[in-house]
N, C-alpha and C positions, 0 to 999 in steps of 0.2 A: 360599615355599620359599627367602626369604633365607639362611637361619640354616641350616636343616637337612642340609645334608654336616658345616658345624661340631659341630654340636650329635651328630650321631651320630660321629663321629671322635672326637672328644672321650669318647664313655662309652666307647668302644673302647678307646683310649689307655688310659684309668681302668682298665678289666677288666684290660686285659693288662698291664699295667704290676703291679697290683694283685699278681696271680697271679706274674709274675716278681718282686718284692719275698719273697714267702712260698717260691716258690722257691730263690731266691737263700740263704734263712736255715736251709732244710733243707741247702740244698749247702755253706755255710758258705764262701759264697763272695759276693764285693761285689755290691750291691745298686745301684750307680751307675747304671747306663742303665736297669734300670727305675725306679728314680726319677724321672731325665730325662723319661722317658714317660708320667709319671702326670704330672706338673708339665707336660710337653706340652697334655696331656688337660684338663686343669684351664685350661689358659689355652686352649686351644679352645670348651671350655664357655664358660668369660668371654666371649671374643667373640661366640659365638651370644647371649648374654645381653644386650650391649649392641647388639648388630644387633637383636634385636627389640623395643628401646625398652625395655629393662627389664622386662618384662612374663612372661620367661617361667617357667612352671612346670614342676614332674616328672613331671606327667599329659600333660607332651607330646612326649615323650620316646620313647612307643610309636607318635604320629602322625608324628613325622620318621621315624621307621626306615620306617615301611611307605610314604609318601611318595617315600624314598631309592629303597628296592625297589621300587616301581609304574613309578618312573620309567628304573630299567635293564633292567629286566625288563617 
């Protein structure tokens, strides 16, 4: 459970960040902080990446979420 707050914060980041970009272009209005927040995202991924030795993959992406959740719940 090194990596896995990173690695799910990170797709998080991506989503919402994602979603406020395509937002932002409906409202025609600047897309700057979600940008910020996918570029957040992205470099939180990274790190989950290099915390677990380079190893990781996108099949494991559903075992941190439920991991994150097991462990607050």
């Amino acid at each position: 459970m090194g990596y896995d707050y990173q690695l799910v914060g990170g797709v998080l980041l991506l989503i919402f960040g994602f979603i406020g970009v395509a937002n932002a272009y409906v409202d025609k209005r600047s897309p700057l902080y979600s940008l910020i927040g996918m570029l957040l995202g992205a470099a939180l991924i990274l790190w989950a990446w290099l915390l677990s030795g380079q190893t990781l993959t996108p099949k494991e992406i559903p075992n941190a979420i439920f991991r994150v959740l097991s462990y607050w719940f």
